[in-house]
C-alpha positions as CSV (number, residue, x, y, z in Angstrom):
1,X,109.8,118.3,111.8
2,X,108.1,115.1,112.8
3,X,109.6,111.8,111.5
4,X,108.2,108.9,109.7
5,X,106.1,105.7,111.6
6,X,107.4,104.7,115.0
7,X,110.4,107.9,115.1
8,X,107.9,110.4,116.7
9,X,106.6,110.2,120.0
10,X,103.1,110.6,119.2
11,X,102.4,107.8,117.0
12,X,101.7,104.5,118.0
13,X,103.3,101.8,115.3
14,X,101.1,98.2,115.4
15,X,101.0,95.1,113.1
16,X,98.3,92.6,113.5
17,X,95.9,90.1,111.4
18,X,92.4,88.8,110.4
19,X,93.3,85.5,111.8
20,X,90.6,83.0,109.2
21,X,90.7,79.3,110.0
22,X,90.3,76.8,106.9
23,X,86.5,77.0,107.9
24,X,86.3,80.2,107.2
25,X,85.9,81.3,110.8
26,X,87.7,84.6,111.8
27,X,89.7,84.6,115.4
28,X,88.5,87.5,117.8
29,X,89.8,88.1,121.2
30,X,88.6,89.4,124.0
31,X,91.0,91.8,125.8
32,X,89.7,92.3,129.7
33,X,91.9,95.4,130.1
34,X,89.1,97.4,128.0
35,X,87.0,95.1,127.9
36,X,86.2,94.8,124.4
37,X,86.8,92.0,121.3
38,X,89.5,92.8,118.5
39,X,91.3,91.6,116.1
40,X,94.4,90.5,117.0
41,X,96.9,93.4,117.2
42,X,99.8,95.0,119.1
43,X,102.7,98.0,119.1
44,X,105.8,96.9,117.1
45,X,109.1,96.6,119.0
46,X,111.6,98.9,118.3
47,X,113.1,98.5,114.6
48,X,110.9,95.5,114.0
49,X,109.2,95.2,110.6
50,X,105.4,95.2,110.8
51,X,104.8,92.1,109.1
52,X,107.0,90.6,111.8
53,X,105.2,92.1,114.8
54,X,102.1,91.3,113.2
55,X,102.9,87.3,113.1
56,X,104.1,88.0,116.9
57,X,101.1,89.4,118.1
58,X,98.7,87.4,116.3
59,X,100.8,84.3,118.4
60,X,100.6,85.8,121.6
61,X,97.4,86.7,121.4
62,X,95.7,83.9,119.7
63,X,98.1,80.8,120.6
64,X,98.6,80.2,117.1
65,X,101.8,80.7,115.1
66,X,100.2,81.6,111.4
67,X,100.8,82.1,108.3
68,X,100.5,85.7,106.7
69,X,98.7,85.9,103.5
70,X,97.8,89.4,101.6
71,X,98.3,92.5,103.0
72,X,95.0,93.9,103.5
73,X,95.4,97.2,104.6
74,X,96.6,100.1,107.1
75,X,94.6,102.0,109.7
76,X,94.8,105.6,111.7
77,X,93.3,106.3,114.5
78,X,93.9,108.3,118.1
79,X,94.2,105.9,120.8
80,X,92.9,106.4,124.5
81,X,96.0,108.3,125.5
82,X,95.8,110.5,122.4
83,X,98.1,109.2,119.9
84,X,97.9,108.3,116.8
85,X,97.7,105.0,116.3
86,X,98.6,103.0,112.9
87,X,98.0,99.7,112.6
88,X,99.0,97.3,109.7
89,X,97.0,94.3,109.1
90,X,97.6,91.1,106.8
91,X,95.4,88.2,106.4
92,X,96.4,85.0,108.3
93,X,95.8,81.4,108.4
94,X,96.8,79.8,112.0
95,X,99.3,76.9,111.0
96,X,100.0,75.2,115.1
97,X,99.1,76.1,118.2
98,X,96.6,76.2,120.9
99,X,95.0,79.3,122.9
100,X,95.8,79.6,126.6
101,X,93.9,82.7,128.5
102,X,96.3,85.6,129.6
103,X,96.3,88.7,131.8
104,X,96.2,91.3,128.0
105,X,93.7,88.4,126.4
106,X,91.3,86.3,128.5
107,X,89.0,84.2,125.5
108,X,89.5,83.6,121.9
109,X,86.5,83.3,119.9
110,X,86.4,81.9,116.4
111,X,83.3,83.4,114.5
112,X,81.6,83.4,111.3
113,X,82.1,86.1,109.9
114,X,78.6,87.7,110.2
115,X,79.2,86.8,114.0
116,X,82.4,88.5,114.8
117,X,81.2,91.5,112.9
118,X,78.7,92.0,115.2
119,X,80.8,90.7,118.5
120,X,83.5,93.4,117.3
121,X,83.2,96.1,119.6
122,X,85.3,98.7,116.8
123,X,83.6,99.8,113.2
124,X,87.2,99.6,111.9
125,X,87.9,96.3,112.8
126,X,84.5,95.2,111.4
127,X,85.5,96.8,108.2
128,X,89.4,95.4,108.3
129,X,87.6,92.0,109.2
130,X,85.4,92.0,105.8
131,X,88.2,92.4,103.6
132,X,89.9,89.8,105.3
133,X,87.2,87.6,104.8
134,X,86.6,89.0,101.4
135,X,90.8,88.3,100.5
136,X,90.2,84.5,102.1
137,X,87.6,83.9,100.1
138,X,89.4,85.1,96.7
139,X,92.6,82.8,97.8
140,X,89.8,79.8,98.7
141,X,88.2,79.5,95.6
């Protein structure tokens, strides 16, 4: 019998967010190890809750400590080593902070949103990105 999110070897738990600035401008990052732009994201630390890991790795990966808004939703997928991987996502606003380049992300970009959907190199992170856009814009008007 397998166990529940992050018990069984073979799947991957990760938090992350759609990072929107009060511009409406979504942060995407560029990660040189596969080279390709996502959304900022990571694996959850053992017993850490996901909206926790989430705000962690949208800091270390952004510079920016934020504030999490709506949860927006939760995505499967295999990973390059086979897993499965299953992300939760929340929309976030960056409160303070400033980007510095790093060894697992080298540039931060901060988009409109019809620009980061097409500099997103996943379809499921253009899709988590809309309805983060879509929740910013409900909470913005």
């Amino acid at each position: 019998m397998t166990e529940p999110f992050g018990r069984d070897a073979d799947v991957v738990r990760a938090a992350g967010g759609v990072v929107v600035d009060d511009a409406g401008r979504l942060a995407i990052v560029h990660r040189p190890r596969y080279d390709d732009w996502s959304l900022p994201k990571g694996k959850l630390f053992p017993g850490e809750e996901p909206l926790e890991g989430g705000l962690r790795e949208a800091e270390e990966e952004t510079g920016f400590r934020c504030i999490a808004g709506a949860f927006l939703e939760r995505v499967s997928y295999t990973d390059r080593s086979g897993r499965t991987k299953v992300v939760d996502y929340w929309l976030m606003e960056p409160d303070a902070g400033s980007f510095a380049p790093g060894d697992e992300v080298d540039e931060l970009r901060w988009l409109e949103p019809e620009e980061a959907e097409r500099t997103l190199t996943y379809e499921r992170d253009r899709e988590t990105a809309r309805k983060g856009v879509e929740a910013w814009k409900a909470s913005h008007t």
